[in-house]
C-alpha positions in Angstrom: 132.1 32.0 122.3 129.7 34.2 120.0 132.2 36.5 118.1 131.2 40.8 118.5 131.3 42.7 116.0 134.0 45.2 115.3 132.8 49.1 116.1 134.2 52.7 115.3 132.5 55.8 116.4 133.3 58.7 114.1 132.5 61.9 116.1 134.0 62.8 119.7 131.7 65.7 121.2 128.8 64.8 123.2 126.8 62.0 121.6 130.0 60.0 120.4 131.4 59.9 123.9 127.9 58.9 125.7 127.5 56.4 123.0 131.2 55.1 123.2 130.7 54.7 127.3 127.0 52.2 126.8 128.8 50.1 124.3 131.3 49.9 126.4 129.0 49.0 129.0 125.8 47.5 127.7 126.7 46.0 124.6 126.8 42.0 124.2 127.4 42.4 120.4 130.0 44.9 119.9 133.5 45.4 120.2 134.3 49.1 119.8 137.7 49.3 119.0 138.5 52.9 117.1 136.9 56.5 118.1 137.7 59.3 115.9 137.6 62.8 116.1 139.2 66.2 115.0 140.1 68.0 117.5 143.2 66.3 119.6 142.3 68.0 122.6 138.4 66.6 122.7 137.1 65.2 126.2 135.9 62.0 123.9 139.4 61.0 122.4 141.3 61.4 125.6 138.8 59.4 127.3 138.7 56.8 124.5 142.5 56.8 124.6 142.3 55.8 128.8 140.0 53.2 127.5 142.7 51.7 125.0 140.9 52.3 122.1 142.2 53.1 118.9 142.1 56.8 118.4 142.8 59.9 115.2 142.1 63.4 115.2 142.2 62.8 111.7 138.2 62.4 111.0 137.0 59.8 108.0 140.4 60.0 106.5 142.1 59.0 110.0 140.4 56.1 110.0 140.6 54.7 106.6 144.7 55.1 107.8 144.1 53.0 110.4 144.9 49.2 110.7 142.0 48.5 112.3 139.8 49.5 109.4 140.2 45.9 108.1 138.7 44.6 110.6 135.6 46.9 111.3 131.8 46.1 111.1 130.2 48.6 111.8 130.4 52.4 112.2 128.4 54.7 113.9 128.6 58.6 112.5 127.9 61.1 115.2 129.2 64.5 113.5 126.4 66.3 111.8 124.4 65.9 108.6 126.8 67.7 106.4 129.7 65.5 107.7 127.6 62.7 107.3 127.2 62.8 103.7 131.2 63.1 103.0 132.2 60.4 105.9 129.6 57.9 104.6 131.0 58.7 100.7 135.1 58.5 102.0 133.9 55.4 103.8 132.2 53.5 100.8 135.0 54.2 98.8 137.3 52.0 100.5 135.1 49.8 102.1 131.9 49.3 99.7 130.2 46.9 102.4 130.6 48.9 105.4 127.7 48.7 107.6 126.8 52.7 109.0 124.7 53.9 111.6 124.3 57.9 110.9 122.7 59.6 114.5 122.8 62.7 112.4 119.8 64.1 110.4 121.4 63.4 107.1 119.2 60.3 106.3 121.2 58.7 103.6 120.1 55.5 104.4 115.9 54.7 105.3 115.0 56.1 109.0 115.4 53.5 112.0 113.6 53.8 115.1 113.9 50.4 116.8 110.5 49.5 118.3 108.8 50.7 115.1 110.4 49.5 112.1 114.0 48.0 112.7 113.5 44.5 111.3 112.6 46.6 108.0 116.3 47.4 107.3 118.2 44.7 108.8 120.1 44.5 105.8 120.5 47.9 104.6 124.0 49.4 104.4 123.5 53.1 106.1 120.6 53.1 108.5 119.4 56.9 109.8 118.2 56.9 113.0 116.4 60.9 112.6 116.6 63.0 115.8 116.2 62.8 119.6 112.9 64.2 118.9 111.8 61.6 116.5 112.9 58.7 118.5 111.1 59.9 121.5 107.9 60.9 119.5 107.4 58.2 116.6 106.9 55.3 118.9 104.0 56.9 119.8 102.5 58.7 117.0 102.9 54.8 115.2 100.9 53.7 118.4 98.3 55.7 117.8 98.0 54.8 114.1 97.9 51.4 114.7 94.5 51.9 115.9 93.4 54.8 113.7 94.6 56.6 110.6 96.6 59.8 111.9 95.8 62.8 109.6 98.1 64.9 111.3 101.0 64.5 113.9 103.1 67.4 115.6 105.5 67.5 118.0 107.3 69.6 120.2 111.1 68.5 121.7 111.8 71.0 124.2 115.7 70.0 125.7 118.1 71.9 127.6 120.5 74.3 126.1 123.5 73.1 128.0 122.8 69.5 126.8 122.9 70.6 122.7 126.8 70.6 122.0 127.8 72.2 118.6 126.3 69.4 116.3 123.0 69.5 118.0 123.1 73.3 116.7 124.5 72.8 113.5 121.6 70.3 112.7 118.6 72.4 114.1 117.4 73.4 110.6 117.7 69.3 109.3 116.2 68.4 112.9 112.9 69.9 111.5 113.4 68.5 108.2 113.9 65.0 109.0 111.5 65.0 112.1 108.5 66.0 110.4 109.5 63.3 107.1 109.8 60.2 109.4 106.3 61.2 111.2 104.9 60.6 108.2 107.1 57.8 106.7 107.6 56.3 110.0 105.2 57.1 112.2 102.3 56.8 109.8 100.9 60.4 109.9 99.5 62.2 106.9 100.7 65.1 107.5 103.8 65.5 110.3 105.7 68.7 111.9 108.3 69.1 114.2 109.5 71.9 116.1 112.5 72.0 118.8 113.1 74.2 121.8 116.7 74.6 123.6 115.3 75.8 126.8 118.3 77.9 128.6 116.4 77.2 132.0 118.8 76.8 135.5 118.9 74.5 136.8 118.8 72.5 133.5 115.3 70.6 132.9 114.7 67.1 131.6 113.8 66.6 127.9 110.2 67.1 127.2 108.4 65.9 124.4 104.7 66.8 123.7 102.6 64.8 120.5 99.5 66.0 119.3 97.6 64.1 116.4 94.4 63.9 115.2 92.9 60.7 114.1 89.7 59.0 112.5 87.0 58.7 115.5 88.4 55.8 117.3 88.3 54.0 120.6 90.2 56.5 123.3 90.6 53.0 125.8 92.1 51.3 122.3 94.4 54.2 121.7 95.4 55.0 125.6 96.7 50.8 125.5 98.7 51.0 122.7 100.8 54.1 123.2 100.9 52.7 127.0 102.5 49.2 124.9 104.6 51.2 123.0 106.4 53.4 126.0 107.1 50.0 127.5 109.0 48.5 124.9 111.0 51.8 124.3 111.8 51.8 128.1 113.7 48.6 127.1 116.4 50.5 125.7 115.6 53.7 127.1 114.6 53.7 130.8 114.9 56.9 132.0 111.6 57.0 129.0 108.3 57.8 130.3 104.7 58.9 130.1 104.6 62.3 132.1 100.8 62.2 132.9 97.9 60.8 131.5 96.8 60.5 127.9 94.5 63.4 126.8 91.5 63.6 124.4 89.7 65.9 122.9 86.3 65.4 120.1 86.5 67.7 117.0 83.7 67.7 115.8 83.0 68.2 111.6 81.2 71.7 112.5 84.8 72.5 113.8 87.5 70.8 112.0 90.8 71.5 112.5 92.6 72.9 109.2 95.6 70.5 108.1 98.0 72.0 105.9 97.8 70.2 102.4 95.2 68.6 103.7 92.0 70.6 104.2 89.7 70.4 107.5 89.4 67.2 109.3 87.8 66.2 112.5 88.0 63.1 114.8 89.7 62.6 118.0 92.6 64.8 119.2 95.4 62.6 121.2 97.9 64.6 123.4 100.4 62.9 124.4 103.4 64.6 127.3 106.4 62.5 127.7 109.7 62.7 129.5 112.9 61.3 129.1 115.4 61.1 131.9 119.3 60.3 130.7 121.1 57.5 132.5 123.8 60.1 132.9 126.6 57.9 131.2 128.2 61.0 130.1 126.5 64.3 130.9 123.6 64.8 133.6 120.5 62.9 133.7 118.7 65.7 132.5 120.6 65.2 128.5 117.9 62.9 128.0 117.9 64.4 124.2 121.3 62.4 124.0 120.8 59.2 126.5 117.8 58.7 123.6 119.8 59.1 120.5 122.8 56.7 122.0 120.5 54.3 122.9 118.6 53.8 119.9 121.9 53.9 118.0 123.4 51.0 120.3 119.9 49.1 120.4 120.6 49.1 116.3 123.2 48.2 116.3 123.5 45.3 118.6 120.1 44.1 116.3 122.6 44.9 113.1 125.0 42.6 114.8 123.1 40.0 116.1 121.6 39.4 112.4 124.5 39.6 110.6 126.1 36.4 112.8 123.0 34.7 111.5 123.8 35.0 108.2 127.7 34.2 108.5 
């Protein structure tokens, strides 16, 4: 029998315990074996404790006391980019080959989104997997520039309130940040911005993403196929993902460019893009999709993470 590979989850709020439940579930290459947190009386470490897994209130320094540490792979960070930085630093200096997967917006490591640019950094040591917003949105602003240069990309992730716990909150200024960088680095844009919305509507909506970019003239038919390819792959991992009406376009023309910041005017053809992303409810409601995307990214990682490293043993 294929060996798994050993897992810890550092972070017990909402995204640690929806990401502890699918491997649990889904995964065919992990074992999770420790969950850590710092508050004893968190949802996440009683539920991990039920489960029989290894548990501290201890954070990073917990588990490096722990006698499963020895034996773990992989870890996946789900604090906040701030706690990031010190767990992944605690971490390396006791285990320098300790594989991390950080679903906070600290991006120590090069950004990840699976259906884009995964097999890129199967070997890296801390992989960064940006935001709920970026792994709903790149897929498709890289779609689109596979057909045509992007020069610009923005994007609007509009999620419930009740579905951002406290690190959600704490990150909103990185979320920004880190979005807008792996647009461009990622995604292929010239020019990339991100903005987030935690809409306090009852009863609480579904996650809503909305791309705009503008693009060198290019075929609409071309473009409409490829981000239609990309949403299918990402429904792999993420089903509750989807295309919430048509693709739109729009001709600027060069007597009306639009002005790009850094860039100057540009013209060409304007792709809108509205998506939705429905949670699989693991943990909270279906409508967290913000967090069913993040988890699933993260485990869809890091079963690839897994499955490459047995190749190499």
């Amino acid at each position: 029998m294929t060996r798994k590979m050993k897992a810890a989850i550092i972070g017990s709020g909402n995204i640690g315990t929806d990401l502890m439940i699918k491997i649990l579930r889904q995964s065919q290459s992990l074992e999770l074996i420790a969950m850590v947190g710092i508050d004893p009386q968190s949802d996440g470490l009683e539920r991990a404790r039920r489960l029989g897994l290894a548990t501290t209130c201890d954070g990073v320094q917990g588990l490096c006391r722990m006698q499963e540490m020895a034996d773990i792979d992989i870890v996946l960070d789900a604090t906040s980019a701030a706690a990031h930085q010190h767990n992944d630093s605690v971490l390396r200096s006791v285990r320098p080959d300790i594989r991390m997967i950080d679903l906070t917006p600290a991006a120590i490591g090069p950004y990840c989104v699976p259906v884009v640019n995964l097999d890129k950094h199967l070997h890296a040591l801390n992989v960064n997997m940006v935001t709920c917003g970026g792994q709903a949105t790149i897929p498709v602003v890289a779609a689109i520039a596979n057909v045509a240069q992007i020069h610009a990309a923005e994007i609007v992730a509009s999620i419930s309130s009740v579905s951002a716990g406290p690190g959600t909150r704490a990150n909103i200024d990185e979320f920004t940040v880190t979005t807008s960088r792996a647009i461009e680095t990622v995604g292929g844009a010239e020019y990339g911005k991100a903005i987030i919305i935690l809409n306090p509507a009852e009863p609480p909506m579904l996650m809503r993403d909305t791309v705009y970019a503008l693009c060198e003239d290019a075929d609409a038919n071309a473009v409409e196929q490829s981000i239609e390819t990309m949403v299918n792959r990402v429904q792999d991992y993420v089903p509750g993902y989807r295309l919430k009406q048509k693709v739109q376009f729009e001709t600027i023309p060069r007597s009306r460019p639009l002005q790009i910041p850094g860039l100057g005017p540009r013209s060409g053809l304007k792709v809108t893009v509205f998506l939705e992303v429905e949670g699989a409810a693991h943990y909270l409601p279906a409508y967290a999709g913000n967090l069913d995307i993040m988890t699933s990214a993260a485990m869809a990682t890091a079963d690839r993470l897994a499955q490459a490293g047995r190749n190499t043993d």
